[in-house]
C-alpha positions as CSV (number, residue, x, y, z in Angstrom):
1,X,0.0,0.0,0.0
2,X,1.5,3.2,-1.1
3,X,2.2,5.8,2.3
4,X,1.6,9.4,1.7
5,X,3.4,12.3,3.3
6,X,1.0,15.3,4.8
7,X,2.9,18.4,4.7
8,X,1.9,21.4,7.3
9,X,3.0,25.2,6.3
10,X,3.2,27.6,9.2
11,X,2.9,31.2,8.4
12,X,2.4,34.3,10.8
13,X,3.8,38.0,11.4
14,X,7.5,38.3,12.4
15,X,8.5,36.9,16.0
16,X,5.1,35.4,16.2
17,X,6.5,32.3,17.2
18,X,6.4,30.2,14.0
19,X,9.6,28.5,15.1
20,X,8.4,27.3,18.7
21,X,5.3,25.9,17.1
22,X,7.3,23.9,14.6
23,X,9.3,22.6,17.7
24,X,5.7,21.6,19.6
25,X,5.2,19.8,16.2
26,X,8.4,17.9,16.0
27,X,7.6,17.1,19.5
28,X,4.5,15.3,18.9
29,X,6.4,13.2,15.6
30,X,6.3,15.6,12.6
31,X,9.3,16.4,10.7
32,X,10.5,19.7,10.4
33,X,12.3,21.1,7.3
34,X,13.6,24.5,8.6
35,X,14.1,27.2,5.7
36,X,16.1,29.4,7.8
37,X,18.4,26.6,8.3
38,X,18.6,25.5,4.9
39,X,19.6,29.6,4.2
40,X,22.6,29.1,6.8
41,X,23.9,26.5,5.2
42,X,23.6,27.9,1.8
43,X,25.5,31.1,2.7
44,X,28.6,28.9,3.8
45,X,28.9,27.5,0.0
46,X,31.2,28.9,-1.9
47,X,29.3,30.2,-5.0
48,X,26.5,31.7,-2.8
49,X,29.5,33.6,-1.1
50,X,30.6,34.6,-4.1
51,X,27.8,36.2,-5.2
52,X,26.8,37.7,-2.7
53,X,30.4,39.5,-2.4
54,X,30.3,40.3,-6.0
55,X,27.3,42.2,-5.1
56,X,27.6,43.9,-1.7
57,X,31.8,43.9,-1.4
58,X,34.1,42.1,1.3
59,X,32.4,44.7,4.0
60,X,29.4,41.7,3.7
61,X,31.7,39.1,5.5
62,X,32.5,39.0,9.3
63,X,36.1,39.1,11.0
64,X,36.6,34.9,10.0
65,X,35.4,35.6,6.3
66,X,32.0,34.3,6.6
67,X,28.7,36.3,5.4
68,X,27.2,38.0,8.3
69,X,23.7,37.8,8.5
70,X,23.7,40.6,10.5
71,X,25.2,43.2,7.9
72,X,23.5,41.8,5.2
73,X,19.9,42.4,7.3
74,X,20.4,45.7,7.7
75,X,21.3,46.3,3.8
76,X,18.3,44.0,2.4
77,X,15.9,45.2,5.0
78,X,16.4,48.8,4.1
79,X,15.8,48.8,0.5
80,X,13.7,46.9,-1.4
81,X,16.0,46.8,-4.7
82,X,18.5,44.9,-2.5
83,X,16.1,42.2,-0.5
84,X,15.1,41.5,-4.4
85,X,18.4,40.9,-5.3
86,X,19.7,38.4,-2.3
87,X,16.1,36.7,-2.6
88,X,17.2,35.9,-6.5
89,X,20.1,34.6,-5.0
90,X,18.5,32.3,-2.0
91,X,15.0,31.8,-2.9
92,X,15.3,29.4,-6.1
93,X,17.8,27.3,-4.2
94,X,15.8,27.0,-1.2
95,X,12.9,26.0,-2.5
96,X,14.7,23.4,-4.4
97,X,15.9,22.1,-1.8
98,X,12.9,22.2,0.5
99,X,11.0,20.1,-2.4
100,X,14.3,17.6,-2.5
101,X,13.7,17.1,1.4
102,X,9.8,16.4,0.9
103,X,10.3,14.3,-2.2
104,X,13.2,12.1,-0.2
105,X,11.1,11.6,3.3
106,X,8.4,10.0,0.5
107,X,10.5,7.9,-1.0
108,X,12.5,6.4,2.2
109,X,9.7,6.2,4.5
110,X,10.8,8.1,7.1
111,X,8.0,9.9,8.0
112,X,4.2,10.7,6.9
113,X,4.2,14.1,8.8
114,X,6.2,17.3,7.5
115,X,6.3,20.8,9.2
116,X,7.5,23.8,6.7
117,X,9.1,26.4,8.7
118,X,9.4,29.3,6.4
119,X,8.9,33.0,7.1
120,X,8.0,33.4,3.4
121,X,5.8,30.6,3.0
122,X,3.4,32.1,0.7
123,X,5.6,34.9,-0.8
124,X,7.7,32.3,-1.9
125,X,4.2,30.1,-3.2
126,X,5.4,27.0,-0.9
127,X,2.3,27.5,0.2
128,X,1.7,25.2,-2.9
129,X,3.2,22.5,-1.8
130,X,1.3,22.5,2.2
131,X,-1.8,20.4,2.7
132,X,-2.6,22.4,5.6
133,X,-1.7,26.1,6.5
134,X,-1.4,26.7,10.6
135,X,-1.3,30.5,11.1
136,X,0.3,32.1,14.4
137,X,-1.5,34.6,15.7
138,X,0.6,36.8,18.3
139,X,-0.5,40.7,19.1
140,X,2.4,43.4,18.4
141,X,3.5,44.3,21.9
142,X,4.3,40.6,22.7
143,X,6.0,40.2,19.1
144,X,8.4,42.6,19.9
145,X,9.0,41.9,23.7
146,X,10.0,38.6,22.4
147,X,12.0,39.9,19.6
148,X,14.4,42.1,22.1
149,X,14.9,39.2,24.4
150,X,15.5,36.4,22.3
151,X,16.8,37.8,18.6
152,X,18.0,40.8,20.9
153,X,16.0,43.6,18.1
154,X,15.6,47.0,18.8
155,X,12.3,49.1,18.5
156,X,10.5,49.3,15.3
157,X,12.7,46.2,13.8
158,X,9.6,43.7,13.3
159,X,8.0,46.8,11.1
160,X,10.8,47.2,9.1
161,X,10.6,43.8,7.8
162,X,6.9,43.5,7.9
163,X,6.9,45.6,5.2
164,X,8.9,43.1,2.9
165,X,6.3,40.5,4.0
166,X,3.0,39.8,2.4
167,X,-0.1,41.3,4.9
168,X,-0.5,39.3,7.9
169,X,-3.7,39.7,8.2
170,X,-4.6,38.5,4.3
171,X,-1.8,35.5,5.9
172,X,-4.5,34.3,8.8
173,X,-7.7,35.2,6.5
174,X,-5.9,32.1,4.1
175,X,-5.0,29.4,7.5
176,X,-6.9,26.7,7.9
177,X,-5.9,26.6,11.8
178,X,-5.2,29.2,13.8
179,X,-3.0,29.5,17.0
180,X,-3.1,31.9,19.3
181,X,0.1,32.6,21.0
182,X,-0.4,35.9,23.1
183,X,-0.8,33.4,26.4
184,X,1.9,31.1,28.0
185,X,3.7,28.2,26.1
186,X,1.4,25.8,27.9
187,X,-2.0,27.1,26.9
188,X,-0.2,27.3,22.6
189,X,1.1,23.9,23.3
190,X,-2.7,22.6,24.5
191,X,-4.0,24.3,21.2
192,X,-1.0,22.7,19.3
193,X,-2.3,19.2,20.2
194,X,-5.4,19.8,19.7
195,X,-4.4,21.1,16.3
196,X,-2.6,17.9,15.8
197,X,-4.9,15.6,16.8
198,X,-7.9,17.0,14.6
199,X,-4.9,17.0,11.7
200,X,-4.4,13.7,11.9
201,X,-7.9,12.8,12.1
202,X,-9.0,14.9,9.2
203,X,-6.2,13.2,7.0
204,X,-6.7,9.8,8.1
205,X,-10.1,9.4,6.4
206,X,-9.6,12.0,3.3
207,X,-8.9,14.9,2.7
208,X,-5.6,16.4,0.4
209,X,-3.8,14.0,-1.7
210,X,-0.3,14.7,0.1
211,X,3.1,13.4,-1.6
212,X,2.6,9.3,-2.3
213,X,5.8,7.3,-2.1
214,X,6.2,5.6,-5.3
């Protein structure tokens, strides 16, 4: 009998928490293909580097030669013209290599259940390849308390890059599930389960055809 792979997009605003919902996921058996990851890992090749210092100069690369993330955010998130640039850089091989990942855990089994981490799901239209879109829904004050402790951001830095972003509120209007994560990391991870549990009810009998193993 063939197996088929459900894959679940998560989408929000910035510092919403996308990330620690993917985790509650992975907790409870999913697998989690992490685009910011796959990013870090692309920056360290050598013709990503490459092109990215052709384009922005050595002053893009950190004391031990490696691109920092941190000068490059605040070029690309300060003008559009250059965001477009390093996403035709980034974006093709990211999604190629998100799809790799999703076509492989088909093949070999290893899993039925896929979490897509990616800030620009639908920007990027992986929202194409998701069965089912989970939204996180977190108010601006808590978005940017979080942001200062844990990604250590100043005032006004979730703005700045919400305006590179599609509309967060055209985002939740599109989810088939929404969490809310304005409360305590219990209370999201209660509505997580219950999320889960109705996900792998609703798949179990029908719904979207998903990725079948060949």
């Amino acid at each position: 009998m063939k197996q088929t792979c459900r894959v679940i997009g998560i989408t929000g605003g910035v510092a919403s928490g996308k990330s620690t919902v993917a985790q509650m996921l992975v907790s409870l058996g999913a697998h989690i293909i992490d685009a910011d990851s796959i990013c870090h890992d692309l920056l360290e090749e050598r013709e990503i580097k490459n092109l990215i210092t052709e384009r922005w100069g050595n002053k893009i690369e950190d004391e031990d030669g490696r691109i920092s993330r941190q000068i490059l955010g605040e070029i690309v998130f300060s003008d559009k013209r250059e965001l477009l640039a390093l996403n035709q850089i980034i974006h093709p091989r990211v999604i190629r290599r998100i799809k790799s990942e999703i076509n492989e855990l088909a093949v070999n089994g290893k899993t039925t259940l896929i979490v897509i981490d990616a800030a620009l799901l639908v920007e990027t239209n992986l929202i194409d390849l998701c069965d089912t879109i989970l939204f996180v829904k977190t108010n601006r004050d808590n978005c940017e308390k979080r942001a200062q402790i844990n990604r250590i951001w100043t005032l006004g830095e979730i703005e700045k890059r919400e305006r590179f972003q599609g509309s967060v509120n055209d985002k939740m209007q599109n989810a088939d599930f929404i969490i809310d994560n304005d409360f305590s990391k219990a209370n999201t991870l209660k509505q997580v389960k219950d999320f889960w549990k109705q996900f792998k009810t609703n798949f179990q009998y029908g719904g979207k055809n998903g990725y079948n193993k060949n």
